[in-house]
C-alpha positions in Angstrom: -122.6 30.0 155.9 -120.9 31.7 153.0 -121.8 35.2 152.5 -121.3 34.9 148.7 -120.9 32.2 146.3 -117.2 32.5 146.3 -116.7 33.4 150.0 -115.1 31.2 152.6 -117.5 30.9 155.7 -114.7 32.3 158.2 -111.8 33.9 157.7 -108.4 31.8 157.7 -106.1 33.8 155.4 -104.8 37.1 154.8 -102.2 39.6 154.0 -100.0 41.2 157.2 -99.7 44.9 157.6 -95.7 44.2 156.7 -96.6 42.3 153.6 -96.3 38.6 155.8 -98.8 35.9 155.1 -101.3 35.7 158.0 -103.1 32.6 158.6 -105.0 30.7 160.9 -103.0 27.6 162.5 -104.4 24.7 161.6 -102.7 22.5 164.3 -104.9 24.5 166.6 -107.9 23.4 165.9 -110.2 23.0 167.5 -109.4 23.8 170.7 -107.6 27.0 170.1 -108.1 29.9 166.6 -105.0 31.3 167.4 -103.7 33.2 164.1 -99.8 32.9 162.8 -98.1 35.9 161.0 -95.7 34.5 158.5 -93.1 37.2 158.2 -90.4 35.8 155.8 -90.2 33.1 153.5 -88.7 30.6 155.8 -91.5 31.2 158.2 -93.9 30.2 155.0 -92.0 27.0 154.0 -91.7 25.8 157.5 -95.7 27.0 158.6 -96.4 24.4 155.4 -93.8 21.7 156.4 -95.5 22.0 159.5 -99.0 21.8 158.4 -100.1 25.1 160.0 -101.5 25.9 156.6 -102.0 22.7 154.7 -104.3 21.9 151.6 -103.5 21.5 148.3 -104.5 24.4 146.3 -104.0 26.6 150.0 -100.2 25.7 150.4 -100.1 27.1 146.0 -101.5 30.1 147.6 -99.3 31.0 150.3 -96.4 30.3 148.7 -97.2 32.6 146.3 -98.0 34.9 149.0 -94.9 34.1 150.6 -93.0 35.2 147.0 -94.5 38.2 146.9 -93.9 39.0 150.6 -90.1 38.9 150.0 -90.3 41.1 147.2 -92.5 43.3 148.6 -90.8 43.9 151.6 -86.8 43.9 150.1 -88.5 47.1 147.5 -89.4 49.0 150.6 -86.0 48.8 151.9 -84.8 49.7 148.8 -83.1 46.7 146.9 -82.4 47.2 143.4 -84.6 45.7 140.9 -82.2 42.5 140.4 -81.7 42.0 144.4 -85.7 41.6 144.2 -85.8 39.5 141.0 -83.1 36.9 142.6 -84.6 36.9 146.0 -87.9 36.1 144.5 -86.6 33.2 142.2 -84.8 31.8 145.4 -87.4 32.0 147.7 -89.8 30.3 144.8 -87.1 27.1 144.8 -86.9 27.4 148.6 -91.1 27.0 148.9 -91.5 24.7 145.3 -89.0 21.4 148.2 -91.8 22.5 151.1 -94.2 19.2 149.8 -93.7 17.2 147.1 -97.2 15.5 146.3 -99.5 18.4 145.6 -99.2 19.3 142.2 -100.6 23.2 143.0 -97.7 23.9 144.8 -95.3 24.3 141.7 -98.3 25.5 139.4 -98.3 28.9 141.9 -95.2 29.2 141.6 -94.8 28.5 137.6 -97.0 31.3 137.5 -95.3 33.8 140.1 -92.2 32.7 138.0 -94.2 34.0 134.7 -94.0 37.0 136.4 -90.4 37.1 136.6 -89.9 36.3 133.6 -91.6 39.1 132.0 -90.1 41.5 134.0 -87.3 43.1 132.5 -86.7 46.7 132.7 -89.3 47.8 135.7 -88.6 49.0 138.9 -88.2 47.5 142.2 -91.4 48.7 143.6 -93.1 47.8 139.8 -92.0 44.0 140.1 -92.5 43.7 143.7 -96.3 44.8 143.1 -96.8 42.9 140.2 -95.9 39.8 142.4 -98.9 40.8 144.9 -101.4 41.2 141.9 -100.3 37.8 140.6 -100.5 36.1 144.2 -104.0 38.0 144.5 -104.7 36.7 141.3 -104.8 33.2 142.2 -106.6 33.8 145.1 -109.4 35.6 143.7 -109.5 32.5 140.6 -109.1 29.6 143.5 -112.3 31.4 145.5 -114.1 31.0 141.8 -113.0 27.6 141.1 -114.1 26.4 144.2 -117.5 28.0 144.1 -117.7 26.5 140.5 -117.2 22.8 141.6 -119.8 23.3 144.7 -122.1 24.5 141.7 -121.3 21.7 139.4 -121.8 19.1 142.2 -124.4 20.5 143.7 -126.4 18.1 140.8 -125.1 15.4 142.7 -127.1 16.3 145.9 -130.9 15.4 146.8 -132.7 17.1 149.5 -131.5 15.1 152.1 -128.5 13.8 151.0 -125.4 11.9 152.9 -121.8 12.8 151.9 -119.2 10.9 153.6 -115.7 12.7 153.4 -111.8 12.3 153.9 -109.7 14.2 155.3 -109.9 17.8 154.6 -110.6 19.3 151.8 -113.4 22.4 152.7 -112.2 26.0 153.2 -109.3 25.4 155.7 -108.0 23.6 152.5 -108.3 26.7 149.9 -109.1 30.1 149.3 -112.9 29.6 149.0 -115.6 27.0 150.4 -113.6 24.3 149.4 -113.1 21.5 146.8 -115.3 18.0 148.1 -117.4 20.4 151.0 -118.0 23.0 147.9 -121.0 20.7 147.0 -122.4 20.6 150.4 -121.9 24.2 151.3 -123.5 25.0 148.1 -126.6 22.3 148.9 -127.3 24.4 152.0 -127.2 28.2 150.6 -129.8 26.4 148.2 -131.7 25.3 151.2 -131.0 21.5 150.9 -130.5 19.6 153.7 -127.5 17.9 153.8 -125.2 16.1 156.6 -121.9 15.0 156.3 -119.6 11.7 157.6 -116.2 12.7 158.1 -113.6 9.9 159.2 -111.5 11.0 161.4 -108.2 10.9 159.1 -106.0 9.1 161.2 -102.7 9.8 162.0 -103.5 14.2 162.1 -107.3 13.9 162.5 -107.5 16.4 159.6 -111.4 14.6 159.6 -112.4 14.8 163.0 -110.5 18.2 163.7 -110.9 20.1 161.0 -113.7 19.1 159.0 -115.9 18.7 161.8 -115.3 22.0 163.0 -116.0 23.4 159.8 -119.2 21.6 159.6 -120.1 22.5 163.1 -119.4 26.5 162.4 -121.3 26.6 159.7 -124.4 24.9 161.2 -123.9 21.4 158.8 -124.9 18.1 160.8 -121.7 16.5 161.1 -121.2 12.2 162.0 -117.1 11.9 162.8 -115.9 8.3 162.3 -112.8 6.5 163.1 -111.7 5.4 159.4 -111.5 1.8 160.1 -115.5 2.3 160.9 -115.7 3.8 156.9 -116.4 0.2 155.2 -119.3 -0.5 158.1 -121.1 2.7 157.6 -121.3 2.6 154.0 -122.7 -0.6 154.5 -125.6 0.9 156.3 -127.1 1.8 152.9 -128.0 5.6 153.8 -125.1 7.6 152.3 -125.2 9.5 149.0 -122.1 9.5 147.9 -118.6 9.7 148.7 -116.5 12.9 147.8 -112.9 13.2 148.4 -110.1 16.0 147.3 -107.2 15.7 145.4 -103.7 16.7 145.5 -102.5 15.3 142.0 -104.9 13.6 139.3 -102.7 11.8 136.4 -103.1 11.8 133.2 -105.1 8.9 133.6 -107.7 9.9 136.0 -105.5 8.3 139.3 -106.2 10.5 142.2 -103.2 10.8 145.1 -105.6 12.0 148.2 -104.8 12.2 152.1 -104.0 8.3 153.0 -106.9 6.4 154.2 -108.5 7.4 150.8 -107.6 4.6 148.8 -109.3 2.1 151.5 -112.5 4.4 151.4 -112.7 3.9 147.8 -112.4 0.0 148.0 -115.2 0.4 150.1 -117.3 2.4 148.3 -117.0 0.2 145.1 -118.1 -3.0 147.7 -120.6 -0.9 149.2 -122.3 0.3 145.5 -121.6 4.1 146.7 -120.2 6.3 144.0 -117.2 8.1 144.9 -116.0 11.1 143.5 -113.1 13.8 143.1 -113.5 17.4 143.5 -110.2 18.9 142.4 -110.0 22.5 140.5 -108.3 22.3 137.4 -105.0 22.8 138.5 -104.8 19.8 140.4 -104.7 17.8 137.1 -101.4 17.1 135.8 -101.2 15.9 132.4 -97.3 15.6 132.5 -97.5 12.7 134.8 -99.2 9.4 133.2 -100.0 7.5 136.1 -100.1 7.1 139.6 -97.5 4.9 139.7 -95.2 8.2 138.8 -96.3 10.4 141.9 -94.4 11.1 144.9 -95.6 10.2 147.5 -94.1 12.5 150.9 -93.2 9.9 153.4 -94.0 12.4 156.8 -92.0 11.6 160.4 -92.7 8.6 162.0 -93.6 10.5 165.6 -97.0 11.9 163.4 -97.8 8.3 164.0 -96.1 7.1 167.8 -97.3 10.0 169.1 -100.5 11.9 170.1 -100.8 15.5 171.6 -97.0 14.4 172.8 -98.1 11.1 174.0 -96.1 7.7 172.9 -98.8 5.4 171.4 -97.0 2.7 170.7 -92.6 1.3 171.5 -90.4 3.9 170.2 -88.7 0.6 169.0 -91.1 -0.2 166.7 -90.7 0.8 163.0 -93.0 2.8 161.3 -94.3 3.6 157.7 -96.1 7.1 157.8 -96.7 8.0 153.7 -98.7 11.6 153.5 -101.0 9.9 150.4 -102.3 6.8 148.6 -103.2 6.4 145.1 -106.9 5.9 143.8 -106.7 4.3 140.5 -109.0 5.8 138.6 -111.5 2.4 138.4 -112.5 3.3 141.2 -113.7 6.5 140.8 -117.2 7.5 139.6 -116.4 10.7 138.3 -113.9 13.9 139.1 -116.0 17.5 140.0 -113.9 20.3 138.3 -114.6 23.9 137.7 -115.4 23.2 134.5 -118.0 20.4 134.8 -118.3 16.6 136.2 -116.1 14.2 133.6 -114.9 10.6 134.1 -111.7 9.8 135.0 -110.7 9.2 131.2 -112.4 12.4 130.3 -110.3 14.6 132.3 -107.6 16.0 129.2 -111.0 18.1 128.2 -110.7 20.2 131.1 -106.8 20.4 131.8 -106.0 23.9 132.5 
């Protein structure tokens, strides 16, 4: 249970004696906490290729960790204020390619860039620490957003409530309690009771790994379902609501989420359940008018033939693996910021 309103319940992230990026391997769980120290930047783009830290607004995070662990630890050796400045840009371009559907990713970086822009004329050491503030800086505002949406759709919540979930998108996923489990971590500091149906998130089991353990750890009754069980269950008539995360909300309220999310929303809508995004701010990105614009990251096809090193199905067999779907935003009751709860079509109010 979170110690404060903006505190994670456990501890997943953190800075390394050496100025690396230390954080707990998701891929682990939940057999094994075994902790990773990230010690240059291509340990940081490959740990997020890898999904050993994965979430949208946690891979903005490390990579702007990751920037200011190059910086920081090329001024202790000694580099000149330029060999800092242009290892920082180049390790910002190398981390920017790690993923290309969450739109946090290049809004850390934009801002670690900010940095660098403004920093003519300091030292070395004077850059290299203004890096860490910065990185620290969106740490300390993601732990804030995240405690605002829980409080903001915490409204949403009876005594009692159901809250079936995708995916992943509670602490492991951020620098606080989390975007869509932010509303049902805050239901139980206010003494609510609240359980939680988490599909299973096939083909990584983001749902039935991670979730779940979250849910366990912090004492939250927890269902796991196989996600071709979602339309079935909602059907059942018991569950509250439906709240998903977000790694990139168009301009006009279309939501790309963890695949599988787009099917859960379809059933939803059949089902009469409302379903809604939790997403801070800086998931929304005005700049791109439609879903039909976003990436989508195509991941390897052994995510899907294989499990735990197992062949699942003929190696001959082709295989589409995309990261993401699209939600249109018809489908979506409303979109939990840290700013408020606004409709789909509302969302240019709370851009940041």
């Amino acid at each position: 249970m979170p110690t404060s309103p903006t505190d994670s319940p456990f501890a997943h992230l953190g800075w390394t004696p050496t100025h690396g990026v230390r954080a707990l391997d998701q891929t682990r769980l939940p057999a094994d906490e075994v902790w990773c120290d990230l010690e240059s930047v291509e340990a940081v783009a490959q740990a997020i290729c890898l999904l050993v830290v994965r979430g949208a607004p946690l891979i903005g995070l490390v990579a702007a960790m990751g920037v200011a662990g190059e910086a920081l630890r090329l001024a202790a050796a000694g580099a000149t204020p330029s060999t800092v400045h242009a290892a920082a840009v180049a390790a910002a371009d190398r981390l920017v390619a790690t993923r290309p559907t969450a739109v946090n990713l290049p809004w850390a970086l934009a801002c670690m860039h900010r940095v660098l822009d403004a920093s003519a004329g300091i030292s070395a050491d004077q850059l290299a620490d203004a890096l860490r503030a910065e990185a620290q800086r969106l740490w300390d505002d993601d732990r804030r957003m995240c405690a605002a949406i829980g409080r903001h759709g915490l409204a949403l919540l009876p005594d009692g409530a159901v809250v079936h979930t995708h995916c992943n998108a509670g602490a492991l996923a951020t620098g606080g309690i989390g975007t869509a489990l932010a509303p049902v971590y805050a239901a139980q500091s206010a003494g609510l009771r609240i359980r939680v149906i988490a599909d299973e998130t096939r083909p990584l089991l983001q749902g039935s790994r991670l979730t779940a353990w979250e849910m366990v750890r912090a004492g939250i009754p927890v269902e796991v379902i196989a996600d071709s069980m979602a339309a079935s269950r909602l059907q059942r008539g018991d569950v509250t609501c439906v709240i998903v995360g977000a790694d990139r909300i168009a301009a006009n309220g279309d939501v790309a989420n963890k695949i599988g999310t787009l099917g859960l929303a379809l059933a939803a809508r059949a089902a009469g359940v409302p379903l809604y995004v939790a997403a801070p701010t800086s998931t929304l990105d005005l700049a791109t008018p439609s879903g039909a614009e976003i990436v989508i990251e195509a991941r390897h096809a052994d995510e899907l033939r294989q499990l735990a090193g197992r062949l699942l199905t003929p190696a001959q067999a082709d295989v589409w693996n995309p990261a993401f779907d699209i939600t249109p935003a018809a489908l979506i009751t409303g979109i939990i910021t840290d700013r408020g709860i606004v409709a789909p079509s509302g969302i240019h109010a709370f851009a940041a």
